[in-house]
N, C-alpha and C positions, 0 to 999 in steps of 0.2 A: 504494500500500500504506500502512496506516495505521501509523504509527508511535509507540511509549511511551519512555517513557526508559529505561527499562532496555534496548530491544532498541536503542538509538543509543551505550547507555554500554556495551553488548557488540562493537561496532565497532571496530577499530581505528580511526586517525587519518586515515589515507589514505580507507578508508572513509566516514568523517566530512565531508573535505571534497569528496568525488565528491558526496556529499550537497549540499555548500553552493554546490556549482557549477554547480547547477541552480536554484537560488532565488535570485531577487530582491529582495532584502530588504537594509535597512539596517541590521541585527544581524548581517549574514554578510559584509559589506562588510570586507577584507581577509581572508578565512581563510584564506589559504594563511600566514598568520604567526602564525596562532593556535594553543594547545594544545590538548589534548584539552578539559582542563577549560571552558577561555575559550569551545571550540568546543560543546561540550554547550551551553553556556548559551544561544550566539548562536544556534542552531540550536531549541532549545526555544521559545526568543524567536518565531522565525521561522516556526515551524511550529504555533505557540500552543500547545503540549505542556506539561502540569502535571509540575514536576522533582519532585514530593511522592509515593513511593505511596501508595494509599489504604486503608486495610484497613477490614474486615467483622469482625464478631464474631457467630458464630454457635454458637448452644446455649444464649448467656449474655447475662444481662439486665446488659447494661456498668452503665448509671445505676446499676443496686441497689449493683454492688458496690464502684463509684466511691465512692457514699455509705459503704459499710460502711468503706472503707480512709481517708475522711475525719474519722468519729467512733475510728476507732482512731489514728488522727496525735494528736487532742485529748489521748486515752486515755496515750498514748506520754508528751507532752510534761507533762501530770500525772503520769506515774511518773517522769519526767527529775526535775521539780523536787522530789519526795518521795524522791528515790534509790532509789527503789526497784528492783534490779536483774534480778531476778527476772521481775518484768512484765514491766520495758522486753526483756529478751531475749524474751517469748512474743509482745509486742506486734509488736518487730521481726518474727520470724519469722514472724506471722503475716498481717500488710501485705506483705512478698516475696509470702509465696505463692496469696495474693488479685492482686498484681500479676503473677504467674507463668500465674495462670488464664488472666486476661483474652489475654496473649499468647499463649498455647495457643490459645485460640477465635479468634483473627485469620486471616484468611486476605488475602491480597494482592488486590486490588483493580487491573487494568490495564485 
């Protein structure tokens, strides 16, 4: 059965190392004195499993909006240095919820 990290970091520990006790591998090499944590690794290790998940952004052009939240940090740090307060709050609010999109449109990747 193919395994991701999330379904090994859903295991318990004893689970974990029923897992390690069937691999051969020099990353698993003591796990019965290992943690959970220590055990996820050596077992990622072992089983070549990416510990990162991967996300998708679907509906939304990510580059565009990257760029648009890039020229508003500029925009931001020109109203910081003119004090201008006003901006800087629409600016800020505005950078959130272009960074709020993008995470909206992610979906998980396993």
């Amino acid at each position: 059965m193919e395994q991701t990290y999330s379904d090994l970091k859903k295991k318990t520990v004893a689970e974990l190392r029923e897992i390690a006790s069937g691999l051969d591998h020099e990353a698993v090499k003591g796990y019965t004195q290992l943690n959970k944590e220590h055990l996820l690794d050596a077992l990622c290790a072992a089983l070549g499993i990416d510990k990162h998940e991967h996300h998708e952004v679907v509906g939304l052009d990510k580059k565009k909006v990257k760029k648009q939240i890039k020229s508003l940090k500029k925009k931001r740090a020109e109203a910081l240095t003119a004090h201008d307060h006003a901006q800087l709050k629409f600016l800020r609010r505005h950078i959130r919820d272009m960074k709020r999109k993008i995470k909206k449109a992610s979906i998980v990747q396993h």
